[in-house]
Structures are given as structure tokens and as C-alpha cells.
C-alpha positions in Angstrom: -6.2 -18.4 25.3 -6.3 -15.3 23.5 -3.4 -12.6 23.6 -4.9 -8.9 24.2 -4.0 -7.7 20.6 -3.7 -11.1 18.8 -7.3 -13.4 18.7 -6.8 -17.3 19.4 -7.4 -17.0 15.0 -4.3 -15.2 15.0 -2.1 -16.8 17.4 -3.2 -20.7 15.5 -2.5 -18.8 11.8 0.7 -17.1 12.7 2.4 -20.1 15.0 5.3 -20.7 12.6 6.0 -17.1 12.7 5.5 -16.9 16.5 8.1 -19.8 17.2 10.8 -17.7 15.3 12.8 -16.4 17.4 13.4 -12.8 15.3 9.5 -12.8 15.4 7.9 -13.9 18.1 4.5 -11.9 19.4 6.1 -8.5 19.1 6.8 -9.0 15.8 3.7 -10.3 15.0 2.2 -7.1 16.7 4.3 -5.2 14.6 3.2 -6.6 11.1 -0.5 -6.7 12.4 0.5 -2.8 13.1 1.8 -2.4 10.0 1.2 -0.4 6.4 2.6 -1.1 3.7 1.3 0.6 -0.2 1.6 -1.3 -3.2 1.8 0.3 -6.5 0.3 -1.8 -8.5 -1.4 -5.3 -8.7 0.2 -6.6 -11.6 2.8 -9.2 -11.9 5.0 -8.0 -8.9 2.1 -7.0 -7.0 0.3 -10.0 -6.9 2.9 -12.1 -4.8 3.9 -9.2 -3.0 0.2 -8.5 -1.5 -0.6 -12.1 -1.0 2.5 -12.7 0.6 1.9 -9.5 3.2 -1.5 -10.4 3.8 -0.8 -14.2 4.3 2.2 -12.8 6.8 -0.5 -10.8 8.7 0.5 -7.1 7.6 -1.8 -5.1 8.8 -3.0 -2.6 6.4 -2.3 -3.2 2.8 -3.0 -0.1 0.1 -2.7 -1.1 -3.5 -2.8 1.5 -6.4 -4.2 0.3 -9.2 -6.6 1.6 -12.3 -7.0 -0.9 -15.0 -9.3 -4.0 -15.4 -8.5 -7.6 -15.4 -7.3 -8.5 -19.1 -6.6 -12.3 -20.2 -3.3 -11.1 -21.1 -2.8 -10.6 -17.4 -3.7 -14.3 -16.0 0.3 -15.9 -17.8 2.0 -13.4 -14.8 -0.3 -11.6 -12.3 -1.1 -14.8 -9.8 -3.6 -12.2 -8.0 -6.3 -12.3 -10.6 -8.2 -15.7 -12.5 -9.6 -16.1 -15.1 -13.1 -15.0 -13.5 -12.0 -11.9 -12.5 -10.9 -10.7 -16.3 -13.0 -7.4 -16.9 -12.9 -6.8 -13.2 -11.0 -3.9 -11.8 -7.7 -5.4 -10.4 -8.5 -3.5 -7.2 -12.0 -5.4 -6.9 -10.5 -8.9 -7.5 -7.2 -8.2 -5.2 -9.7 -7.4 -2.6 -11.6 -10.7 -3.0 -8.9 -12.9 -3.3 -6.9 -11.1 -0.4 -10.1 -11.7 2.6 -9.6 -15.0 1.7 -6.6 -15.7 2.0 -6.5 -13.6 5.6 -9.7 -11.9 6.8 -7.6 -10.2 10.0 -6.1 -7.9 7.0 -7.5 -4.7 6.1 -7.2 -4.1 2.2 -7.5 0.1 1.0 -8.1 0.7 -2.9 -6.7 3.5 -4.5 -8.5 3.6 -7.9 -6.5 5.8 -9.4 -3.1 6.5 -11.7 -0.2 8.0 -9.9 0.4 11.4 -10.4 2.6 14.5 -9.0 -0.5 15.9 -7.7 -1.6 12.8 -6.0 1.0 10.6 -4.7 2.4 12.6 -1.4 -1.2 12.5 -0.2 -1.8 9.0 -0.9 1.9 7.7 0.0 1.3 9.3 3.4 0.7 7.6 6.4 2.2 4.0 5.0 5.3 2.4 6.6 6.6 1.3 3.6 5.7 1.8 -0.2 6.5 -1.0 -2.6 7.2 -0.1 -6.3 5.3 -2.9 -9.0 5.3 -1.2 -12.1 6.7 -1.4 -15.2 7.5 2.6 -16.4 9.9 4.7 -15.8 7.4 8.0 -15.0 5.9 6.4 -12.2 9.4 4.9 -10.5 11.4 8.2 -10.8 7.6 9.4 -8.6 7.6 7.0 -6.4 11.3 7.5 -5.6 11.1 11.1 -5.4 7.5 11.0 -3.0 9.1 8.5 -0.4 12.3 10.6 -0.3 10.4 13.9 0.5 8.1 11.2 2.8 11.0 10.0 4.3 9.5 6.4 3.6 11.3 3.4 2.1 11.0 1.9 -1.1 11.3 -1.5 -1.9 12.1 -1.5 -5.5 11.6 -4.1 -8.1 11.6 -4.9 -11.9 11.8 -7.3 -14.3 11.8 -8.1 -18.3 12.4 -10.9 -19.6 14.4 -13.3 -18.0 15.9 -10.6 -15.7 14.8 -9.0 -12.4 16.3 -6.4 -9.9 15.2 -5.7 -6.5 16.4 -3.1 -4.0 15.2 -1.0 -1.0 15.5 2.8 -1.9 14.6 6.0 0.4 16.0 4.2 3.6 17.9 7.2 6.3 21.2 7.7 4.6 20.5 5.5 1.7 20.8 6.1 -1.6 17.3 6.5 -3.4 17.1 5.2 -7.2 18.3 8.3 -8.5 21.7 8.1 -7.3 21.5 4.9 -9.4 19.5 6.1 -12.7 20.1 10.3 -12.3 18.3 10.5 -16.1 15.9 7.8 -17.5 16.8 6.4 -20.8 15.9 7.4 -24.0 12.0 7.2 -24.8 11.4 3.6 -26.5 14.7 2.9 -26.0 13.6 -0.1 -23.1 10.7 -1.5 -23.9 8.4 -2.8 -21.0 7.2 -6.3 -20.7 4.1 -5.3 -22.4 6.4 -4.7 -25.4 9.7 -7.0 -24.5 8.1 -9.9 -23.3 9.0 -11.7 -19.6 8.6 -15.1 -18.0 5.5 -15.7 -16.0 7.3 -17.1 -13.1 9.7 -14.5 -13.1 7.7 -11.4 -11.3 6.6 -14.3 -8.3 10.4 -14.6 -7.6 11.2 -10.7 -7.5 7.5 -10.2 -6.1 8.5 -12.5 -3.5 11.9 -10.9 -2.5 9.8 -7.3 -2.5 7.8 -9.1 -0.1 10.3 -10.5 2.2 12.2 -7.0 2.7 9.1 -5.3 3.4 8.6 -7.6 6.5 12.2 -7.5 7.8 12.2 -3.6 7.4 8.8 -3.6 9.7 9.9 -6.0 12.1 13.9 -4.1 12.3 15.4 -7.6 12.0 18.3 -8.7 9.6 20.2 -7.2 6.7 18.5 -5.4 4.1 19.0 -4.5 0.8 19.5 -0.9 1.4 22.8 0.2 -0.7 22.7 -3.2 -2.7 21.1 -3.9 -5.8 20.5 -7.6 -6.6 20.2 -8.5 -10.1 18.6 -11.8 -11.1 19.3 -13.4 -14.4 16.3 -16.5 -14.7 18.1 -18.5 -18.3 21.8 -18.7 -15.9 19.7 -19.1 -12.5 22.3 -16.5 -11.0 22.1 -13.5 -8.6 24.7 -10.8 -8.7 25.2 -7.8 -6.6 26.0 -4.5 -7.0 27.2 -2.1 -3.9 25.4 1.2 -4.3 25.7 4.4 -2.7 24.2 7.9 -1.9 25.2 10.3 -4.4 26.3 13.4 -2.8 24.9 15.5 -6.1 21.7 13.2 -6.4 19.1 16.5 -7.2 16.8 14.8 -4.5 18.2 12.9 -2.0 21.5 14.8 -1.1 22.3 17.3 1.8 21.5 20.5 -0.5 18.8 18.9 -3.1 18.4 20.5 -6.1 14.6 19.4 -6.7 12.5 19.7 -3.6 9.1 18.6 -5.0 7.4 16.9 -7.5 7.7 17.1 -10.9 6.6 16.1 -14.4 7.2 13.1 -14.6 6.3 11.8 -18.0 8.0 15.3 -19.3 10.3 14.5 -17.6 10.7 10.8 -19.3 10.0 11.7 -22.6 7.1 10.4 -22.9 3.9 11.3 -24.5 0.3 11.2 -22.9 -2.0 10.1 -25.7 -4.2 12.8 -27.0 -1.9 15.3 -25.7 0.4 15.9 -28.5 3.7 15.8 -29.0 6.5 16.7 -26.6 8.7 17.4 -29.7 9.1 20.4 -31.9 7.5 20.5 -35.5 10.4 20.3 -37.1 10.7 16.5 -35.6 7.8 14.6 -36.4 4.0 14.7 -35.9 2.4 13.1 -33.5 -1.6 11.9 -34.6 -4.2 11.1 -32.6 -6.2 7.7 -34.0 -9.1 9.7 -35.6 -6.7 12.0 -37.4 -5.1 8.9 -38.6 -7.9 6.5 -39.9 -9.3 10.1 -41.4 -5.7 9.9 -43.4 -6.2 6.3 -44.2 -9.3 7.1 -45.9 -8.2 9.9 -47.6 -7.4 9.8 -51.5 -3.5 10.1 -50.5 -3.5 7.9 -48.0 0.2 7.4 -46.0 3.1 4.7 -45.9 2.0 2.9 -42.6 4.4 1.3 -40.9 4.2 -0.9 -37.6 7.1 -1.3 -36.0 6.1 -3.7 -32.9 7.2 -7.6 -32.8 5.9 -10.2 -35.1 4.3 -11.6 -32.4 2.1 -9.0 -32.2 1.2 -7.9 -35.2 0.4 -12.0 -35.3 -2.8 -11.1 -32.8 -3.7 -7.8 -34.5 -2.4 -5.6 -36.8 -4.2 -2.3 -39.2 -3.0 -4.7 -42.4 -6.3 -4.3 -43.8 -5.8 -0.6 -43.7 -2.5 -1.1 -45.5 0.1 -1.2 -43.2 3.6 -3.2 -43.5 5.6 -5.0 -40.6 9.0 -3.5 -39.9 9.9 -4.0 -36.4 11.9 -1.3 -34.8 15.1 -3.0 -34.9 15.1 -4.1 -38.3 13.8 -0.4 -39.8 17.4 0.9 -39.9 18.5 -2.2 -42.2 15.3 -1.6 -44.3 14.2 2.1 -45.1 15.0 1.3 -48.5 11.3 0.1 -48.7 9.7 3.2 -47.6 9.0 5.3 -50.7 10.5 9.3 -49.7 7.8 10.3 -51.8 4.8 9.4 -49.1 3.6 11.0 -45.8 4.9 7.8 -43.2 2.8 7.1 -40.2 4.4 4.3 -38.0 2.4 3.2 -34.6 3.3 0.8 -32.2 1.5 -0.7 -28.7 1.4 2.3 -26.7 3.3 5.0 -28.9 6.8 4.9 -27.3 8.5 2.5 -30.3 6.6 4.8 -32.7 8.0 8.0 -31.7 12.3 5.8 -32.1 11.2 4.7 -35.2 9.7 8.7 -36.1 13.0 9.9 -35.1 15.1 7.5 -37.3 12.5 7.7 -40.7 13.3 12.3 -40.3 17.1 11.1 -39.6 17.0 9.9 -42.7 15.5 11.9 -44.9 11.9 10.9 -44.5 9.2 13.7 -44.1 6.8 14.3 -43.5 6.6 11.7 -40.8 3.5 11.1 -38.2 3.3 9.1 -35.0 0.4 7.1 -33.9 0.0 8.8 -30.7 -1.0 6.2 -28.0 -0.3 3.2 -30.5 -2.7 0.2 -31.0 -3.6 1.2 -27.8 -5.3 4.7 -28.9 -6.7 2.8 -32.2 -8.4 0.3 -30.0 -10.4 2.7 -27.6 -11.5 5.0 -30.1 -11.8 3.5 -33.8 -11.9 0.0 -33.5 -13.4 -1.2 -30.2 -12.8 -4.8 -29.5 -9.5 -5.1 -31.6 -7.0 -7.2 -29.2 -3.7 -5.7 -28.1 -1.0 -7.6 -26.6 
């Protein structure tokens, strides 16, 4: 027998939801009632959104703009090795009607931006934060606090994770725990640092399990609690947080009432856009500038300051550049000539522009940054070369 809002489908796939007694049909209304917006469908976003939509949440937004890359496939549980080329919205889509055809997915093919994400965050229950840079958390944070809409925070690198719930009614949001973002390049992401494959699936998972007790109302959430997840010791600790009574946003008399900057306001560099420091810093180089200096008469010190590992699956060393990673340059400046213009590039420009600041520290000048990194190189000079 069918229920009026629940088909006999329903009631048969969600039975071991319905017997529980912090469920039952209401509940099971209230997730099939439900929106919830992921950001992203990477590595946290692929447990998370196949979790919801196995658990029967309603409506499920994801954000996402890039394509399907094979470099995806060791994390990112979402996508297969079919879907590599695809938008990560098309294949999320795909893979989520199967795995529950009651759920309704929405796409947003787009990037996150201070112009964007109020009108797109609207009208969710909850947003759920899956990426990996600091611009677009501090964003997230700030357009649920002005929504009034949690956030159910996550991150990992490495071996480590941490998941919260920010943005909750006289919680503290994630700027009463990071006020300022750290130096640029000064954490890499996992793009850069590396992490363990099963590692997103186990904060993914945790994302997805306070997104459903915050729409059902039932248990104790993480709100005021950070738990932090260390993989190589297996062992969760927890930190007490509070709301910051001088937090710019979320405090009784904020000081910042919209939405900013946010890659400004990181430090961070568009590519193509230039450079966010003064001249009398360093130069920052778009990738036709640069191979036009390669091929000069005169051409630079090129320096490439990512991991072995990958300048092992491409590098510009037929263009004559040398492998000093970013946290061995200190130790070995001694074998860049002062005499020569430096360029140094890295993935995505962010361990370009440390390593820029440390080569003028020194002495170095003039000094260039590969704006974008390997990245920039890839999509307009070399088409086809592999990044990691």
C-alpha cells in the first residue's frame, strides 16, 4: 500500500530507514523534502552525493565546472573510467538516477564566485563544502552566514581530514576558526600535496551523515566541534570551537556584510590576470610571454619548483629547466646564477609565486612567475602535456 507522499518504490527502498525509530515516515518525508548543495563533485563530493541520494534527499545541487580527468578516478568514486572527458556534472547525473531515480539532481555548471553564489546558495537547506581552496571556503562560509544556511565543512590532505558544521544559529562559522587564510603557497592542495584515495570517502561520508541529522533535527551535531582525523594513527580528535564575538561576519555588529574578493582576498592570482604584487616584488608571466623568453637569444634560469613526482610525468626540461622543489630552494640558491632573469613555475602558480618571493629575498632579480603554472603552459602552448 502506498503512503500519500511516499510510492510503494519508496516505502520497499527506504524500510531500514523507516524501522528507525529517529526516522521513521516523517523523517523520510523530510529528506525526500529536502535540499541540500554540494560544492563540488570531486573527492568529498562523490560519497557525499551518493550517500544523499541513496538516503532519499530530495533535491541535490552540485557545483561543478571541470571534466572528468584520469587523475580523478584514484579519489572521486563518483566518476569511472568511462566518464573521463565528461563534465563531472554530466557523469554525477548519470551515476546518481541510478543509484535512486526518486531523486532530483540540479547542475550548476559554473565556478563559484562573489557575484554568483548568494543566488545559487539560495533556496537549499543545507550547503556542503567539497573543495580544496581556500577562496572558495572563506565564500562559501561567508554566503551561508548572510543565507543563514549551514555548512557542513570538510577537508582533507594527505592522511588528514577535518569535518565540521559551520553557519548553524549561534554557531560559530569558519571564520571564527581561520579569521585570515594562510600565506599563498604556503598549504599546498591535494593536487600539489598528495592524499590517500580512501581518505575523502571517510570525511565525504561524515559530511554526508550530518547533512541528514541536521534535516531530519535528530542527534548531536558537530556544530561548535571540529573533528580532526589523522588516517597513518587511525585516530579522531576534537576540538571545542566557539563564536568569535569580533568574527567580521558572523558576530552581533559584523564588520563585513557582503561578499568580497575572495581570491584578493587569499592572495592568490587568477591566471592571465597579472600579478597581485607590486613591481618591485617579482613579475608574474603569462605562458606565451614565457616560451617567447625561452626562445629568445637570452633566454632565463628556469626553475620548477613542484615535487619530483611530478616533474616525473611532465616537466619543460627540454626547454631547459632544472628541478628544485620548493622546500629544498632555500638550501640551494647557490645554483642559480645572480647573473640570469629566473622564471620558476609550478602546477597552478601558487608554489611559483613562494619560491618568487624567496629568489628577490635573496638577491635574485629580476625574477618572473609562471602565472597559472603547468597548468597555463598546458592550455595555451603545449596542448596535450599531462599535469598532475
Amino acid at each position: 500500500m502506498d503512503h500519500p507522499e511516499l510510492s510503494r518504490s519508496e516505502l520497499h527502498r527506504y524500510a531500514r530507514h523507516i524501522a528507525l525509530p529517529e526516522v521513521g515516515l516523517e523523517g523520510q518525508l523530510r529528506l525526500k523534502a529536502g535540499r541540500v548543495l554540494c560544492v563540488g563533485a570531486g573527492g568529498l563530493g562523490s560519497p557525499l552525493a551518493l550517500y544523499l541520494a541513496a538516503a532519499g534527499v530530495g533535491t541535490i545541487g552540485i557545483v561543478d565546472f571541470d571534466d572528468v580527468d584520469a587523475s580523478n578516478l584514484q579519489r572521486q568514486i563518483l566518476h569511472g573510467t568511462g566518464d573521463v572527458g565528461r563534465h563531472k556534472l554530466d557523469s554525477a547525473a548519470d551515476r546518481l538516477e541510478d543509484v535512486n531515480p526518486h531523486v532530483e539532481v540540479v547542475g550548476h555548471p559554473q565556478r563559484l564566485t562573489s557575484e554568483n553564489a548568494l543566488e545559487i546558495l539560495k533556496g537549499y537547506d543545507v550547503v556542503v563544502d567539497g573543495t580544496d581552496n581556500f577562496p572558495t571556503r572563506y565564500l562559501v562560509n561567508d554566503a551561508c552566514v548572510l543565507l543563514g544556511t549551514p555548512n557542513v565543512y570538510g577537508s582533507v590532505f594527505r592522511w588528514e581530514g577535518q569535518v565540521s558544521v559551520f553557519a548553524t544559529k549561534g554557531g560559530p562559522c569558519y571564520r571564527c576558526l581561520f579569521r585570515e587564510p594562510p600565506p599563498p603557497g604556503l598549504v599546498p592542495n591535494c593536487a600539489e600535496g598528495g592524499v590517500l584515495g580512501v581518505l575523502p570517502g571517510i570525511i565525504g561520508s561524515m559530511q554526508a551523515m550530518e547533512t541528514i541529522k541536521l534535516l531530519l533535527g535528530k542527534g548531536v551535531g558537530l556544530a561548535g566541534r571540529l573533528l580532526i582525523f589523522d588516517a597513518l594513527e587511525m585516530t579522531w580528535r576534537e576540538i571545542a570551537l566557539r563564536r568569535n564575538p569580533e568574527c567580521p561576519v558572523c558576530s552581533d555588529s559584523p564588520t563585513q556584510t557582503g561578499l568580497i574578493d575572495y581570491e584578493l582576498f587569499c592572495g592568490v592570482t587568477r591566471p592571465g590576470e597579472g600579478s597581485l604584487h607590486s613591481a618591485e616584488d617579482f613579475e608574474e608571466l603569462d605562458a606565451a610571454s614565457v616560451a617567447a623568453l625561452l626562445a629568445s637569444d637570452t633566454p632565463p634560469y628556469l626553475i620548477d619548483v613542484r615535487e619530483p613526482w611530478e616533474w616525473a610525468v611532465s616537466s619543460l626540461a627540454e626547454r631547459g629547466a632544472r628541478l628544485i622543489p620548493l622546500a629544498e630552494l632555500g638550501d640551494r640558491l647557490g645554483e642559480v646564477p645572480k647573473e640570469t632573469p629566473v622564471v620558476v613555475y609550478c602546477r597552478s602558480g601558487q608554489r611559483g609565486q613562494s619560491a618568487a618571493r624567496q629568489l628577490v629575498a635573496g638577491g635574485y632579480g629580476p625574477v618572473s612567475n609562471l602565472s597559472g603554472g603547468l597548468l597555463s603552459w598546458a592550455e595555451s602552448v603545449e596542448p596535450g602535456l599531462p599535469v598532475v
